[in-house]
Structure formats: C-alpha cells, structure tokens
N, C-alpha and C positions, 0 to 999 in steps of 0.2 A: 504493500500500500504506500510505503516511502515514494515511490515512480509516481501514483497517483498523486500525493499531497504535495508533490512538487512541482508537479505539472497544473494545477491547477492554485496554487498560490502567486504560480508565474503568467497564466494565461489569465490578468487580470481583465480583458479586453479582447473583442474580437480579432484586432492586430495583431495584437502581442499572441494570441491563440497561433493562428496562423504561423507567426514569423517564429515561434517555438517550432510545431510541428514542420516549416521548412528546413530548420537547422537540424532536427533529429532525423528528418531522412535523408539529406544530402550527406551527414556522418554514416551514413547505413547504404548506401553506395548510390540511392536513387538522384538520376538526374535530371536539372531541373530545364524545363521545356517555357519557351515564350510564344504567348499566342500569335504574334508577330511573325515569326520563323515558321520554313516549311520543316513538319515532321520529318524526323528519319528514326524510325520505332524497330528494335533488333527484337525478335524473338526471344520471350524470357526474360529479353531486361528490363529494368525500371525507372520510372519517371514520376515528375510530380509537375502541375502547372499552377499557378496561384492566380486569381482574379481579384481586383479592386485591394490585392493585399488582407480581405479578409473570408478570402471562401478558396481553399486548397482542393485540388485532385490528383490525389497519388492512383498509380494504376502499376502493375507487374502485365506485359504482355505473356499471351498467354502462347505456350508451342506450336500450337494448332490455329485454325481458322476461327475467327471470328464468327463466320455464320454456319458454322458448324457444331461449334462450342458456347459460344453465346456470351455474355459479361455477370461476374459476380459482384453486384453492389453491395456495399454496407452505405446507407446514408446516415450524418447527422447534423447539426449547425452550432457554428459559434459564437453566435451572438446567445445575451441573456439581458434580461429585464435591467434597467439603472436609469441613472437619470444623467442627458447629455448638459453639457457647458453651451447654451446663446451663443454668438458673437458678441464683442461687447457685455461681458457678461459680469461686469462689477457694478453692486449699489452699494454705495459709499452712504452711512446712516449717522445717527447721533455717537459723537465720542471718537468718532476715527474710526467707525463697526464697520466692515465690509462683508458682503452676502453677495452670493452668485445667483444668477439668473440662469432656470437650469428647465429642459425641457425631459418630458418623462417618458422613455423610449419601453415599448412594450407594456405586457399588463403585471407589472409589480406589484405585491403587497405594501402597499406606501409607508404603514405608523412602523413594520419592520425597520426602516431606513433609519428610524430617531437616535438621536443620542450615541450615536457607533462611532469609531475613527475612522476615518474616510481619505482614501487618495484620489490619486488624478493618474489617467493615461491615456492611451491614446494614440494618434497621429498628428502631427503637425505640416505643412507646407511652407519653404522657403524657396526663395526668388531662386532663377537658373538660368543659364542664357536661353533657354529655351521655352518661351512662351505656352506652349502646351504641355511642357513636362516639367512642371514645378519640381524643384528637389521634394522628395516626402521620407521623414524619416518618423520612428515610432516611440515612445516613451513612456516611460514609467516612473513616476516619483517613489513610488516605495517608501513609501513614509505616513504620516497621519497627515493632511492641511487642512482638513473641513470637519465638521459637525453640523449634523440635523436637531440644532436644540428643539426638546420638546416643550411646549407650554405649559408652565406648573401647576399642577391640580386645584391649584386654590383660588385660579383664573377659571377654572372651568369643572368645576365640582361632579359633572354629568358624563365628564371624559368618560368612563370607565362603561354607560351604559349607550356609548357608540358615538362616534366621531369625525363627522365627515371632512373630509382635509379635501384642500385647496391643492393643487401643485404650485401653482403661483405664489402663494400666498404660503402657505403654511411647512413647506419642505425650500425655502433656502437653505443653502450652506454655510454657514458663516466660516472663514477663513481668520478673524482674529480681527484687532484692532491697532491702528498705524497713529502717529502723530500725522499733523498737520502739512510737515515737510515732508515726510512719507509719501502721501498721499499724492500731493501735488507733483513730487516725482514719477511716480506709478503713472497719473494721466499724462504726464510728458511724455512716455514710454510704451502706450498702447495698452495700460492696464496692469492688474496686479496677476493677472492670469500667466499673462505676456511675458511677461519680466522672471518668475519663476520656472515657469519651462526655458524661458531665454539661458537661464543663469547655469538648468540644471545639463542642458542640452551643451553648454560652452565645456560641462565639467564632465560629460560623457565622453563627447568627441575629441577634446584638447582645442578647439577652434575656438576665438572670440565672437559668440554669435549674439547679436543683438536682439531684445525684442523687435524691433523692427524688421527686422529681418524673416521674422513668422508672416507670412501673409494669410494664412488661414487654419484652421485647425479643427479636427473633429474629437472630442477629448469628454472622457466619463468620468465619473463620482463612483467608486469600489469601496467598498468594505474592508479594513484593513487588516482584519482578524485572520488566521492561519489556518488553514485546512486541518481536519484531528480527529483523533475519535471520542466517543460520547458514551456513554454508559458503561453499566459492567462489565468485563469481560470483550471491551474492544470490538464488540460487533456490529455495532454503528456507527458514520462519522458525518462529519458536519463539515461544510464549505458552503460558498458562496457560489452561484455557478454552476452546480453540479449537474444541471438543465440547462447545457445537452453538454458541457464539457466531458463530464465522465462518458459518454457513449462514444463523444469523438476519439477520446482518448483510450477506449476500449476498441473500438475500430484500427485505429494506429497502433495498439499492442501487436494485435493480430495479423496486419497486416508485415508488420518486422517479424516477426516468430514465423508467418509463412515464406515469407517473398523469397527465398533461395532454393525451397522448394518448386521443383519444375511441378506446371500445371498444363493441364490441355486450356481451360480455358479464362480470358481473362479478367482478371479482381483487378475492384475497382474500393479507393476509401473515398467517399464524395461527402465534402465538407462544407456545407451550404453558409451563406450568409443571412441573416435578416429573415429567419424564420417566424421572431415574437411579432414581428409587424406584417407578417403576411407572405414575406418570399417575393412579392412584386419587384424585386430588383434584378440588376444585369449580373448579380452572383448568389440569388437564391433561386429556391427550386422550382420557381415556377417559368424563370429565363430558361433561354433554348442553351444552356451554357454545356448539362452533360450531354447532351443531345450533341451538340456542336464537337466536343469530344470525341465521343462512339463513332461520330461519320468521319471524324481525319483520323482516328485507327484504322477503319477501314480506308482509306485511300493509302493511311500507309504501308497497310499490309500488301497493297496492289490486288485487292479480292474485286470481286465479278460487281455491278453495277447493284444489282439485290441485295447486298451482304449485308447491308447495313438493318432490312427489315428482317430478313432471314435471322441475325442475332436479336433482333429482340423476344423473337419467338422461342428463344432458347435462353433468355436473362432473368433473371430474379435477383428482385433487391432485397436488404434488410435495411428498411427504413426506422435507425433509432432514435429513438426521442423519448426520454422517462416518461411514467406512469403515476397515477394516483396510488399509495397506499392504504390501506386501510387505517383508519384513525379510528382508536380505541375510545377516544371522548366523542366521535361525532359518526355512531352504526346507521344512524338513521340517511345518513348524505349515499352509501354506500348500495349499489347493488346485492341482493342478500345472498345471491348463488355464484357470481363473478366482482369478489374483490379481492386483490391479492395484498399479500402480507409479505413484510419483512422478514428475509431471506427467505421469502420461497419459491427464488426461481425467475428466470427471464419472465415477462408478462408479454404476451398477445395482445392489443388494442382493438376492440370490435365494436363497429358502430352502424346500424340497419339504415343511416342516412346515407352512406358511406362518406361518412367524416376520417375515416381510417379507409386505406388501401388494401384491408386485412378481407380475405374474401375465405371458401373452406379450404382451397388449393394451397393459399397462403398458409393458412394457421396450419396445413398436413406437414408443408415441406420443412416449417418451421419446428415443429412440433418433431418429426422425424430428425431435425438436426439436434436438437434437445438430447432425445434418445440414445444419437451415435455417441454425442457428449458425457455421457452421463451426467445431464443435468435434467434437475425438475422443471416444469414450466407452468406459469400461469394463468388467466384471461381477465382484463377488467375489460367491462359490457357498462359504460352508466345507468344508475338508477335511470329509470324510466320516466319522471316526472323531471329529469336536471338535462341541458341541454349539456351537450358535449363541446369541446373543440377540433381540431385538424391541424396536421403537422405535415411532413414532408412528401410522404408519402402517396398522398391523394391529390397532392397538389402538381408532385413530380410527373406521374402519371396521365398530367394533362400534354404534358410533355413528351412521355414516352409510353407506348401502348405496351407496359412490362407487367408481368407478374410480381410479386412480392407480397411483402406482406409487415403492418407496422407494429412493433415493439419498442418494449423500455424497459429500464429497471423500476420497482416500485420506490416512492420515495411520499418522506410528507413534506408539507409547507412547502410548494412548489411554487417559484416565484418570489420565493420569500428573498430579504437579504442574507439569508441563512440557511440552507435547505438541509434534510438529514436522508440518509440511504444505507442502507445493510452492506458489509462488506463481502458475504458471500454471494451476494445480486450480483456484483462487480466483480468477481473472480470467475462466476459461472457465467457471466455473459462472454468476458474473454474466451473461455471454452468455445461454447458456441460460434463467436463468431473464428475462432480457427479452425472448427471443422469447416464451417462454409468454405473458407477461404482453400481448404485442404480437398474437399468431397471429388 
C-alpha cells in the first residue's frame, strides 16, 4: 500500500496525476508518442500519449492483428471534485485579510472542505517565442497556504440541523493576513496568487521567474492531509482523491506487472480527463480521443481498411470508477439485495436506465475474470426510489460500439474531501485487472 499512499499524496491534481504516471512509465521502458508525429508502432512494444497534459494512454501493442484480436481496455479519470482558483483571484478585506475567489469544479461534499490545510497546484502558462505554444509547466506547493474557516456556532446556533453554503460566499480560502506594504506590492505584481507560485517556481527551476511572467494559470485548492490507514487492524484507508485515482492507479499497477508479457492482443490503460463535469472535453470520454487512437494503430499496423470495426467487435473494456458502499448508519439509502460492502470484492455497477455500460455479457466476462483471479465480486443496483449517476463507460461507448462492462471498488463518502476504501478492494482489483491484461 506504500506505492499506493504515495502515489496518491503526489497526484494532488489532475496534472500532477498524469505527469507522475508519464514518468513511471517512460522509467519502465514505455515510449512516449506525440499526437503531432506519424506513428511507427513495433509489435509488442510500448507507448504512452498524453493529451491537454491531463488525460494519459498507455497501450502495449499486441503480437497479432488488431482485428483479429481486438483491444483490452481498463478505463478510469483523473480528475476529482475541488475547488479551482478565478483569474484575479484575490479579495483583499479588513486588517490586511486576503481570500480567494474560487470556483467549485464537480459535485463535492462542500462543509467537508472547512477548516483542513489546504494547498495549491496545478498548471501555470509562461510567455514563449511562440504564440500558440505558451511555455506550460506544472506545480505543487506542498505545503499548507489556505483555510476554509468555518462560521462559529454561536453565529448560527441551527448549523448543526442543516446548512446550506454558498460557494461564493461561504467557502473562501483565506490565505492569511499582509501589512499595508505587502499588499500594495502583491497588486504591483499580479497578485498574491502570482507572486507565490512566481517565487516557488524561480526555486524549483533555478530560473529568476517573475510573477509577470505567468500569463495564465489553471490551479486547485487540495487537502493537505496524507494518505493512511484508518481503523483496526489496517484494513481501511483514507485519502483525498481516491475517486478515481486509486482505479487509475490500479490500472497502471497492472499494466507494468503485465507489459513484458507477450500478448496476442492489444491492452490498452485509458486515463480520461474531466469525468466529474461530464467528459465533454477534447480529453475525456466522450471526445473521439480513444477512438482516434485504435484507428492510427490500425494504420500503423498497415491492416486491411475494416480492421478498425472488425476490432471493436473483438474489445472489451473495464470501465473503473468507484462505487457506493454500504453505510452502516444510513441501510435505508441502500438497495436491500445489491449493496456491497467493504472488502468484499470488485463491485459491478448496474443500472436498467443504462447509466452504467454494465449489460449481462458484461457483468459474465467480468465476473468470469473474478473467478480466474481468485477474487470475490460484487453488484451495486441503486435503491429504486434514488436516481443514479454515469461514468465512463456509457459515455465512452457513444464513442465506441464496444463491449465492456463498469466497475469500482466500494468506498464511503465519495466526493468527500476525505474519502475511505478497504484495502483488500484494492489489492483484488489489481488481481483482476492483470488477469484481463494476461487472458
């Protein structure tokens, strides 16, 4: 679990997600491909491409034919719930107070956010001779800079029986308090946002880089607490993120423990972007991005002009994205014959709207890789009165006429700043997904 807790303390950010998983597979021999360049794909070896810097696909070509063989997908996405940084994003208050102007990306648990230490990271944009290709580098403060003070009970005596918060209003960050001079420096400088990534970035790089010199930046609010485990006996842990990090990073386990293994056909990790907001981007699952992928495999394998449908009728994915677990304070939210429980097993997602890609085809082959694994498996079905949501799966699928079928590990507080998960969910999902990657 050490590979885990440090993988995900450092993937504070969908950037930072990415540009970890590009460095651990270009150490592990995979090379890395630009969309820009024409393919040249070797039988058996491996590659990864990255898009927008926040959505990776690693693939191991597979021995054989493409439309013979077909593609093994695992999907999952990097992004998760936070609250991003405005532009212009300092309010300067009584006393020298500074707060940030923060907008709230995906659907988070909000009153979670209060009172926790809080960092900054992200991506930044610096000037370049080149007009269209802004310098972009990525950062991490790695420290505490913010707080979500919460309003003291005795301003609002009713907190306790429900609280409707503001984003605007009620979730600043306060970053501290400056003198007069301070301050009036900072807006000399582009702000205090500015000047702090300026100063942290001069001391990363060795370069004297000004704030000025940021011309734009996409940058999040993280929870500074450390990935760990949680109760008795070590069988549960707690991070930030664990929705959908941990599944990405169960995906990239398996994908390194196979990738030297010769396969007939080719596996694929596809690491989506901007799944909490819908996928509508040029690097989430609803773009023609893995689409776009599969058909310059096939052109680089030089296969027959069909190959490309001819594989899809032979692909299945593992679309993962965590699951509900069952919560012992709240049986009644829960379906009473399909909830699953901590550590018992990859979960199945099945939904009769088809909000899930999970079909009986699906839950067979999955359920059968369970079996090879020796692992257990389980189903969550929502209560039938609670409407469900959608994940990659069903969305990708618009995209690609494939089989598969969506799972996750069981986890609670999902969304939360804090989420918690079984560590045997995450040891047997690894299973699983190497037999796929193996079969």
């Amino acid at each position: 679990m050490s590979r885990l807790f440090d993988w995900m303390d450092r993937s504070t950010c969908n950037f930072l997600a990415v540009d970890l998983m590009a460095d651990i597979l270009a150490g592990s021999g995979f090379r890395r491909l630009s969309e820009a360049d024409i393919w040249k794909i070797e039988r058996g070896g491996k590659y990864f491409v990255t898009k927008n810097g926040s959505a990776l696909f690693a693939f191991v070509a597979g021995t054989e034919s493409l439309a013979d063989h077909g593609v093994r997908i695992i999907s999952a996405h990097s992004d998760s719930p936070c609250f991003k940084l405005k532009p212009n994003c300092e309010i300067y208050g009584d006393g020298g107070m500074v707060s940030l102007n923060v907008e709230k990306y995906g659907g988070g648990i909000l009153y979670t956010w209060f009172d926790r230490p809080l960092s900054i990271s992200g991506r930044v944009m610096m000037r370049s001779d080149d007009v269209l290709a802004p310098r972009e580098v990525t950062i991490d403060l790695r420290r505490p800079v913010a707080v979500i003070p919460h309003l003291a009970i005795h301003f609002n005596r009713a907190v306790n029986d429900g609280n409707p918060l503001s984003v605007q209003k009620d979730m600043k960050p306060v970053v501290g308090y400056f003198s007069a001079a301070e301050i009036e420096s900072y807006r000399n400088h582009g702000g205090v946002i500015r000047s702090i990534v300026a100063a942290h970035l001069s001391e990363q790089t060795g370069e004297n880089i000004a704030p000025e010199d940021i011309t734009d930046y996409e940058l999040c609010l993280y929870p500074a607490e450390k990935a760990g485990f949680v109760g008795v006996g070590e069988k549960l842990f707690q991070s930030a993120r664990i929705d959908d990090l941990s599944m990405a990073f169960a995906g990239l386990e398996a994908m390194l423990a196979e990738c030297d293994i010769p396969c007939e056909a080719t596996r694929v990790l596809a690491v989506f972007d901007n799944e909490e907001t819908g996928s509508g981007t040029k690097q989430g699952a609803h773009s023609p991005v893995l689409r776009h992928i599969m058909e310059r495999l096939c052109i680089a394998f030089g296969e027959e002009p069909q190959a490309f449908y001819r594989a899809l009728s032979r692909s299945f994915m593992i679309s993962a994205d965590d699951a509900h677990a069952w919560h012992p304070n709240y049986n009644e939210k829960y379906d009473p014959t399909n909830h699953p429980v901590m550590g018992g097993g990859p979960v199945v997602k099945i939904n009769a709207n088809c909000k899930y890609m999970t079909d009986a085809r699906g839950a067979a082959v999955f359920g059968a890789l369970c079996e090879k694994a020796g692992v257990n498996r389980q189903y969550f079905v929502n209560h039938a009165d609670v409407a469900g949501g959608s994940t990659l799966g069903n969305i990708s699928s618009a995209q690609l006429d494939i089989n598969g079928v969506d799972m996750g590990c069981a986890i609670w507080a999902m969304h939360s700043a804090r989420e918690t998960a079984a560590v045997s969910d995450h040891v047997d999902t690894v299973k699983v997904f190497r037999q796929f990657f193996k079969s």
